[in-house]
N, C-alpha and C positions, 0 to 999 in steps of 0.2 A: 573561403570567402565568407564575412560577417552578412549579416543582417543590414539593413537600415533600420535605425531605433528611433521611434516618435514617440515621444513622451509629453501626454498630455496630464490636464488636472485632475478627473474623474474615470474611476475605472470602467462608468457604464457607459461612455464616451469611450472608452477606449476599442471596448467590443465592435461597437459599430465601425466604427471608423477602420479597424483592420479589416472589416471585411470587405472593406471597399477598396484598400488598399492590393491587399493580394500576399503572397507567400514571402513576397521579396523584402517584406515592411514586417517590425515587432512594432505592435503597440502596446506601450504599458503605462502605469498613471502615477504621479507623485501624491496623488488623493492631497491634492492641496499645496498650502506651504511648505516646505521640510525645516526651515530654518528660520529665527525672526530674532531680535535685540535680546543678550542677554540681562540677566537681574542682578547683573554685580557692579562694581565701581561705587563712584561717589552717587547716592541716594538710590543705587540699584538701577540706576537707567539704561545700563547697557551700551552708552555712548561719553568717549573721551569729552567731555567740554574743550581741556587745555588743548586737544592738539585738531583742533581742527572739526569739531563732532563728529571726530571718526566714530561709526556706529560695531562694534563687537557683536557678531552674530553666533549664535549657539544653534545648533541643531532642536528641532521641538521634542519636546518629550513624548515619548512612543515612535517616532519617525526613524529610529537608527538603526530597526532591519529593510525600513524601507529605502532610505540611503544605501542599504550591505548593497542591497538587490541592484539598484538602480546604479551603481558603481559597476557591478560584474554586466548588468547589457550594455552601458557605454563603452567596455574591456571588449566585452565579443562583435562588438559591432564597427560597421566600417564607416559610417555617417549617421552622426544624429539630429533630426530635426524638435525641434525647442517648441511646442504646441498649445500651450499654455494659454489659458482666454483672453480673446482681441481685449483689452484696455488693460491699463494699467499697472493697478494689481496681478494682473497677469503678466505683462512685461518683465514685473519683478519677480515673479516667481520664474520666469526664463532664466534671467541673470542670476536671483540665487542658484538654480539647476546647472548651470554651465559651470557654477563659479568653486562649488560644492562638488561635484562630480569631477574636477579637472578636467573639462572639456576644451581644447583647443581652437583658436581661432578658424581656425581651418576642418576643421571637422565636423562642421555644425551649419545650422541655419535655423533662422525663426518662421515659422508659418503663422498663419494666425484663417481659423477657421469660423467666418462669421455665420456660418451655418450648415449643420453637419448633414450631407446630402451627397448622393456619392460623387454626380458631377463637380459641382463646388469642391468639397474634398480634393478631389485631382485634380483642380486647378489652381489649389491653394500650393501643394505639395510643389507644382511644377511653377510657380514664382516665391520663392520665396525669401525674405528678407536676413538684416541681421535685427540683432538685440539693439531698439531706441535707450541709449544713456542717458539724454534727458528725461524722456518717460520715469527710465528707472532711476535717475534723482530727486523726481517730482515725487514720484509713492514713497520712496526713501527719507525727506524731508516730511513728509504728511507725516510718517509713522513718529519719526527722532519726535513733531511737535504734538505730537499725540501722547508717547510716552511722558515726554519732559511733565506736560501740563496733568495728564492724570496722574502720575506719580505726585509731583507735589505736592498739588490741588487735594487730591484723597486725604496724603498722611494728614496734611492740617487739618481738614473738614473730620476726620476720624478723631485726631486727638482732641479737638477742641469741642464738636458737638455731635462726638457721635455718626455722625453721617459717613455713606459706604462708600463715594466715590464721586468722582467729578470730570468733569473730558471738556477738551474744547468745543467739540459741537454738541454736545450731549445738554451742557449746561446753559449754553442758551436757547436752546429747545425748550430747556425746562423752565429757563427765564420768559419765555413766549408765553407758556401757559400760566404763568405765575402774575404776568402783569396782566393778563386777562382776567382773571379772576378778580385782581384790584380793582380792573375796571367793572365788574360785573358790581363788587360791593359797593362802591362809590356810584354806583348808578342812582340818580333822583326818577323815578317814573313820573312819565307828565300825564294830567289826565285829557281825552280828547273824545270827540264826538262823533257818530259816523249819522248820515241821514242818507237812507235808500227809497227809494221811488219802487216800487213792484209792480209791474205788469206783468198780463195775463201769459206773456213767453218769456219776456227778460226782464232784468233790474237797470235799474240806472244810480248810479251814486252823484249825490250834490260834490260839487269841486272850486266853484265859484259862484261868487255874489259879482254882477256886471263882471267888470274885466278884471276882477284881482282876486287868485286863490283865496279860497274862506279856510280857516281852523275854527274848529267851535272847538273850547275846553272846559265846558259845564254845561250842567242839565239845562240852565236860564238860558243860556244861549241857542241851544240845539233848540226847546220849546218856543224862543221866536221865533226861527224859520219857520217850525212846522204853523204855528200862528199867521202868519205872511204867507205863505202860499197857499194856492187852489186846488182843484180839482185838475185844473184844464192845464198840461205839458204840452207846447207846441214844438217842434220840428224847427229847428233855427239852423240845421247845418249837419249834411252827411256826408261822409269824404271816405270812400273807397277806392285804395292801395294794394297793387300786387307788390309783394314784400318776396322777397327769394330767401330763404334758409340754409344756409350752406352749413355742409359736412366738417368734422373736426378733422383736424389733421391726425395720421395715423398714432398708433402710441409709441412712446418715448418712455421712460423706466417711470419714472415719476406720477405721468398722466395712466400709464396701464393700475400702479396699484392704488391710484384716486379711485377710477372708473369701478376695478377690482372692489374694493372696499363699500362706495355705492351701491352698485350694482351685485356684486354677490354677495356684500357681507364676507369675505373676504381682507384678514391682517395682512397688512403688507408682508411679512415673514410669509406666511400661507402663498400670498401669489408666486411672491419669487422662489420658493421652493418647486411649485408646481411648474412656471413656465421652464427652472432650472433641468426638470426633466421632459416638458418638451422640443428644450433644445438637442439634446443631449442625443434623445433621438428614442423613440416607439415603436414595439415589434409588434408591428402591419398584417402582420401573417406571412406573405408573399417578399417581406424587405422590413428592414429597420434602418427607421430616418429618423433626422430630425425634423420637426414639424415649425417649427416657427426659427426665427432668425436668433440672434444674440440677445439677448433680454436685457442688458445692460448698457444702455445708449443713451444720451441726449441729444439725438436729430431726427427731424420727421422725414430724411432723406428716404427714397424710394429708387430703386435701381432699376436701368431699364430691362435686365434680364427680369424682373418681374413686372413692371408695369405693361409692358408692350401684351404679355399674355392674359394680363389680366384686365387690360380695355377689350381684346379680344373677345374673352370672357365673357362681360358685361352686356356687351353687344349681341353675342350669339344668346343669352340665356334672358336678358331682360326687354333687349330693343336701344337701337342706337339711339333714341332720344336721352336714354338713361345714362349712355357713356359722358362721363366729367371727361376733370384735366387735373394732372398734378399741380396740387396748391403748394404754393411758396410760401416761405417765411422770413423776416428778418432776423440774423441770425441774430440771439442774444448776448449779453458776455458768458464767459465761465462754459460758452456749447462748445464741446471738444469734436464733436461731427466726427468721431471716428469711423464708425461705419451706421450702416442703415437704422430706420425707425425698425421698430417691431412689427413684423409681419411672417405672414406665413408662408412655407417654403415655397409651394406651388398653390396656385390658384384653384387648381383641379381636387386639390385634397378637402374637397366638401367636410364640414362637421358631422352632417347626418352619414356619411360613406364609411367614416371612419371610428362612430360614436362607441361600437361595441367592440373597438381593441383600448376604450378609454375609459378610466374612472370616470364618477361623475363627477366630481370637480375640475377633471383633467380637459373633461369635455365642455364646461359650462366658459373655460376660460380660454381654451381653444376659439371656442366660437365668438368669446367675446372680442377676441383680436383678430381674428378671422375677417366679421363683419365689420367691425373698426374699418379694415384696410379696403377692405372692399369697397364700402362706404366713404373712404375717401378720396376715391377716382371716379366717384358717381356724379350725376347732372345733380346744382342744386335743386330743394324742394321750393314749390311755389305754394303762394298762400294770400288768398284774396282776404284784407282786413276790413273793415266798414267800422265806423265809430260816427256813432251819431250825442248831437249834443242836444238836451231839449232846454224851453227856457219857460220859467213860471216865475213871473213876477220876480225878474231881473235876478232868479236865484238858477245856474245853470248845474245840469243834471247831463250823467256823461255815462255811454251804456260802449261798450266793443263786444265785435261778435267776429271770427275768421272761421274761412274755409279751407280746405285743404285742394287747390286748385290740380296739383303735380306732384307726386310724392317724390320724385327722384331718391335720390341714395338713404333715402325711408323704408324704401322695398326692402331693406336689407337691415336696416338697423332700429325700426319702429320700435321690436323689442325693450328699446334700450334709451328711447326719447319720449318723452310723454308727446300728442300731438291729438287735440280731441276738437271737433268739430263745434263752434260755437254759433248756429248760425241765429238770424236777425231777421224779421219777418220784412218784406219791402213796405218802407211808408216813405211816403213822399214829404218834402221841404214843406214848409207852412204848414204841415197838418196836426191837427191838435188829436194829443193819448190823455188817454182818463187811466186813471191807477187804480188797482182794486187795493192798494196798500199804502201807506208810509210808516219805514219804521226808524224810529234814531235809536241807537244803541253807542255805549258806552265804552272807552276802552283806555289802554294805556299803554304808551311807549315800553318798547322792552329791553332789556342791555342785551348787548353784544354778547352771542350765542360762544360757550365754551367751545375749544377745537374738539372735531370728531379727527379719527385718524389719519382720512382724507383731507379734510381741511385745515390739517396742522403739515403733512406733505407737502401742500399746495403753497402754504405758506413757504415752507424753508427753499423752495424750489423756488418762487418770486423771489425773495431778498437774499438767495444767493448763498446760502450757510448750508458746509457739507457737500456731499455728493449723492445722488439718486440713488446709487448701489447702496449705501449707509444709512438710507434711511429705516429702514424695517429693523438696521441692528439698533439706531440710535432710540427707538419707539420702545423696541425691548426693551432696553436700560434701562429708560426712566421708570417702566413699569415693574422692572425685576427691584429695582432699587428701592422700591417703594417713595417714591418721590408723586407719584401720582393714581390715581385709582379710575376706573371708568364708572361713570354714571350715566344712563340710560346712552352706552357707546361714547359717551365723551371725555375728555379727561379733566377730572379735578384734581387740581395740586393738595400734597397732604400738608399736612405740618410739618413732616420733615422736608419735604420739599419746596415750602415756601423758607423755611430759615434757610437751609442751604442755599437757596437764591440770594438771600438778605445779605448771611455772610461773606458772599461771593460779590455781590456789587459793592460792599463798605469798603472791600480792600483792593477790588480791579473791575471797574466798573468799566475802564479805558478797555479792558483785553475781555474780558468774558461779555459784547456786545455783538448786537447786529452787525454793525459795519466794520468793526475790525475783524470778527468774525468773514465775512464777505470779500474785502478786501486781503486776507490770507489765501483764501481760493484764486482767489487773481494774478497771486506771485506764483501758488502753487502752478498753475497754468502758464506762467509768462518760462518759469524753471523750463515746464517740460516743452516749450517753445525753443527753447535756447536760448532765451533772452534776457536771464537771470539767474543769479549761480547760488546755489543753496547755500553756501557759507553766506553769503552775507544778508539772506532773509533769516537761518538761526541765529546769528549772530546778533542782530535787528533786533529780534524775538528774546534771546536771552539776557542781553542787557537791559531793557526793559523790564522782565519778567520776574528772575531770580531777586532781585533788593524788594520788592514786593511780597513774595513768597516770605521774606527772609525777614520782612519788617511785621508778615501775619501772625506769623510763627511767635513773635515777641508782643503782639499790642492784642492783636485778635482775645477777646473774652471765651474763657475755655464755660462751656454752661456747665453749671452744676447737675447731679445724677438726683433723679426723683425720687422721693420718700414714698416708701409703702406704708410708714403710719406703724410698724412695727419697730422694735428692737431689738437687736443683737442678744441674746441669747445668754453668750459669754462676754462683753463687755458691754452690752446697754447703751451704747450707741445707736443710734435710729440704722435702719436698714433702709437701703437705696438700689434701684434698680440701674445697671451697667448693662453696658454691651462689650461682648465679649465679640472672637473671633468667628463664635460659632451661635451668636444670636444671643438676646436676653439672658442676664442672671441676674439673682437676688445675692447682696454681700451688704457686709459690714460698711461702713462711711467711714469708719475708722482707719481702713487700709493706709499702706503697708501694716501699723502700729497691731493690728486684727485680721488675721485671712480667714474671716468666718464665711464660709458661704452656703446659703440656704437650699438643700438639694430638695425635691418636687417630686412626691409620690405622684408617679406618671401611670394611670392606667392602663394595661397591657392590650393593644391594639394589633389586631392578627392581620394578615396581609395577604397570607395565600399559602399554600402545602409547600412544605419545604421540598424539593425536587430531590434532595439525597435522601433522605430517612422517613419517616411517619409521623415527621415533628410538622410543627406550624413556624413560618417566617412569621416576627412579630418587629413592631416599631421595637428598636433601642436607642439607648443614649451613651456614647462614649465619655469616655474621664473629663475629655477636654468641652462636654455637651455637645459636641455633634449629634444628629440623628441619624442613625442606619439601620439597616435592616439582617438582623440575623436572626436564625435556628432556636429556638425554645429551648431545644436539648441540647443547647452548649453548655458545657465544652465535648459534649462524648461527637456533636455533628459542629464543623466550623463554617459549615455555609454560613454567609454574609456578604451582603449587599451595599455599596453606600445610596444608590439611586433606590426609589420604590421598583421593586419586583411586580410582575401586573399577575403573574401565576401561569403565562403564554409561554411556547417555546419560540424561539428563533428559528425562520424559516430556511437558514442555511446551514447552524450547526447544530441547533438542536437544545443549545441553553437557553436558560433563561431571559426573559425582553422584561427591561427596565424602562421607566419613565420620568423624568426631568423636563420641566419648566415645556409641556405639550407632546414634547421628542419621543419619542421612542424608539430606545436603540438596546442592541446585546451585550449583555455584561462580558460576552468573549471573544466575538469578533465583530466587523465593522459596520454590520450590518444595523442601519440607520434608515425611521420612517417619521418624516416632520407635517406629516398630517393628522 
């Protein structure tokens, strides 16, 4: 008699989860995709146009002992369950797994584990579902319109101006922060005046002349106020306001690496790596669990297997006055409410209980969703306001001052809100203040602040472009691409990322926008409803799309290659700088007619001990100018590298750990650290 075979995405996922399971269950892991569109047909796309956009899928490159493997436990086993992460992308990696594997209708099921805990786990196991078609035509069609548009999109923007690449959501990302900038340049600053009133506790700012808001915008102006009024501010009006402060709803994929980003300084890449491993699950000492729920959600949904324990909670440790109520939402479009907000597994699992089986970052973000959830079954905060207005010769002067009456769900999350006691000394109505000051100072309107990574999230998340899951990847692009650079944490468009924008609205300003942007998410969504059938949103998309491409390819201006101010050597030609496959070169302007190209005494930059011989790892450059890294003493030693070597071993086999674009992973086997 076989095994039962669960096959999930992650192999440290997988550990846990057999143990919870028992001897009767194999779990093993696809470590991800196995299989995605191949790069052949007409434009490389991997997908028939003429018959249908049937999609041709190819196994990935490196994945086909893990297929061997994963073939022989579905051979030995007598039921396989399909485990793969609640949304999506996960769906489809089920159906590639089933479909790749020859898994039978009947010999299978889908689970879907929205949090890996050993109770959950066994009640996941003991309901479980089939493989959603829609789902998996919805991710199916995202990818065919991912490919179509980065495929074309690039070759043109490559052949024509140089530029690396182009995507559907990528590029109006990069069109968001490209019109902000126009807005930044086009900004006229106005100049304007401020007049404060200073007393011996607080200030008061002028805001009106009689009943109509004042601007002052020159010194003439601000200097008749202070000319027109006196010594003597009397008391014309105090109005005090218990104002309630309520809790934000828990997080949601979007809102966790806003907060994240704020608050830890933390890249969205960075958080979802790190909640990825504390879903995944943390070895406790005493057990390995998951610690927080699926990290990948758009709903602030709360389930009552956790809320009931953790009003419980609140009550026993803070006082029933403190216990809230679950807040509601209207749902938005584009929320798939698949499963719960982010939150953590149990209520009981304190930050500080558990801080020393946790990194610190593992631990700062734990807590921060910890308290998040907490915080959002708490009593609102109360807050006594006072605002008094004074009046000096019909010129009114406006001071606020709040208390902190109730902290409610503050207790738990003050950390993380600013909330600072402004109080206001008691004067009564009619009563006349004398100022030990006045001072008017000068200022000027400021334009509309660049997006930081947070509030370029926040954005795509309001107008609906993309998915939460893709945002941390679509942030990388723009900045791997060099389309944008960061400036004191924010993003400025470069040059090649504002042309690429340019060139990208002269020929499809209809498709590469917000709202058609937006409105693709909507079909995507309406697909995996059932309510819309993929052929005729590609279909939709491709007749539109392709005479466009096809009219850029022909009108689009190809930019000319910049002059270095030198000449060719051998024909006297000016010499111009290209981009090659593998980055910058200097060549002839003459080409074909000239294949001169100018090679670059490179100073020899050492890396680290070569791990076979006595030699030094040094930067190299290959024929084609690649960079990598090999042995000094080639050819007698051939170690070589294409990623930089850091000169560490690998903690599980013992080679070499390389480093790419922040990663750190082993040039020999899979072991991968993205912190």
């Amino acid at each position: 008699m076989g095994k039962k075979l669960v096959i999930v995405e992650s192999p440290s996922k997988s550990k846990t989860i057999e143990k919870y399971l028992g001897n009767e269950y194999k779990v093993v892991s696809s470590k991800g995709h196995i299989r995605d569109l191949a790069t052949t047909g007409p434009y490389g796309l991997g997908v028939d146009i003429e018959n249908d956009f049937k999609a041709n899928y190819v196994p990935i490159k490196g994945k086909g002992n893990v297929i061997k493997e994963l073939k022989k436990d579905v051979k030995d086993s007598d039921f396989v369950y399909l485990a793969s992460d609640p949304d999506r992308e996960g769906e489809a990696i089920a159906w590639h797994l089933k479909d790749t594997l020859g898994i039978k209708d009947n010999h299978y099921k889908r689970v879907l584990f929205n949090e890996i805990t050993h109770d959950k786990v066994l009640d996941a196991i003991d309901h479980p579902t089939l493989i959603d078609d829609h789902l998996v035509k919805s991710q199916e069609t995202r990818r065919i319109l991912d490919r179509i548009i980065g495929f074309r999109l690039s070759k043109l923007l490559q052949s024509k101006i140089g530029a690396k690449s182009a995507g559907r959501v990528q590029s109006v990302a990069l069109k968001l922060i490209v019109d902000r900038e126009r807005e930044i340049e086009a900004f006229v600053p106005e100049e304007y005046w401020k007049i404060i009133a200073i007393f011996p506790d607080y200030e008061a700012e002028l805001f009106k002349y009689k009943d109509e808001t004042i601007e002052l915008h020159s010194e003439e102006e601000a200097n008749h106020v202070l000319d027109c009024i006196g010594e003597d501010y009397t008391v014309e009006s105090i109005e005090k306001k218990e104002k309630s402060r309520k809790s934000k709803f828990p997080f949601i994929t979007s809102t966790l690496q806003q907060e994240a980003s704020t608050k830890l300084g933390f890249p969205a890449r960075k958080t979802m790596s790190i909640a990825q491993k504390l879903y995944e699950g943390i070895d406790l000492g005493s057990e390995t669990v998951g610690l927080i729920t699926y990290m990948r959600t758009d709903s602030i949904r709360l389930s009552d297997d956790f809320v009931k324990p953790a009003m419980k909670y609140i009550e026993e440790n803070y006082g029933k006055k403190y216990v809230g109520y679950v807040k509601q939402a209207k749902k938005k479009e584009n929320v798939q409410d698949a499963h719960e907000a982010i939150r953590p597994t149990s209520v009981l699992r304190e930050p500080m209980k558990i801080k020393q089986y946790l990194s610190g970052d593992e631990f700062k973000l734990y807590s921060l969703i910890y308290k998040r959830t907490l915080a959002s079954l708490m009593a609102d905060a109360s807050v006594n306001q006072t605002t008094i207005v004074f009046d000096n010769h019909d010129y009114k002067f406006k001071t606020t001052g709040s208390v902190l009456l109730f902290d409610g769900y503050l207790k738990v999350y003050k950390d993380y809100e600013e909330n600072e006691d402004k109080v206001l000394p008691e004067i009564g109505e009619k009563e006349v203040c004398k100022t030990t000051n006045v001072e008017s100072s000068q200022h000027f309107t400021q334009p509309p602040a660049r997006y930081t990574e947070a509030k370029l999230i926040k954005e795509m998340e309001e107008l609906g472009i993309g998915r939460p899951s893709t945002y941390a990847t679509i942030i990388d692009t723009i900045k791997t691409r060099d389309y944008v650079v960061l400036e004191d944490k924010k993003f400025k468009p470069t040059t090649m990322g504002i042309e690429t924008t340019d060139r990208l609205q002269e020929f499809f300003s209809d498709l590469i926008n917000v709202e058609y942007t937006s409105d693709m998410e909507k079909e995507l969504d309406e697909i995996a409803d059932g309510e819309l059938t993929s052929l005729k949103v590609l279909k939709d998309f491709w007749d539109l799309f392709e005479p466009r491409v096809k009219d850029a390819f022909t009108d689009m201006e190809k930019k000319a290659p910049e002059e270095t101010g030198e000449v060719c050597p051998e024909c006297g030609n000016p010499l111009v700088v290209r981009k090659g496959k593998y980055g910058e070169f200097v060549a002839c302007s003459n080409y074909p007619e000239c294949k001169y190209i100018q090679k670059e005494q490179v100073e020899t930059i050492e890396v680290c001990d070569c791990p076979n011989c006595d030699g030094k790892i040094i930067e190299r450059t290959s024929r084609k100018g690649k960079v990598f890294y090999g042995c000094n003493h080639y050819p007698k030693c051939k170690t070589a590298y294409w990623d930089k070597p850091i000169g560490e071993k690998c903690p599980e086999c013992g080679e070499m750990l390389t480093e790419k674009n922040g990663v750190i992973k082993c040039s020999s086997c899979e072991y991968k650290n993205e912190q």
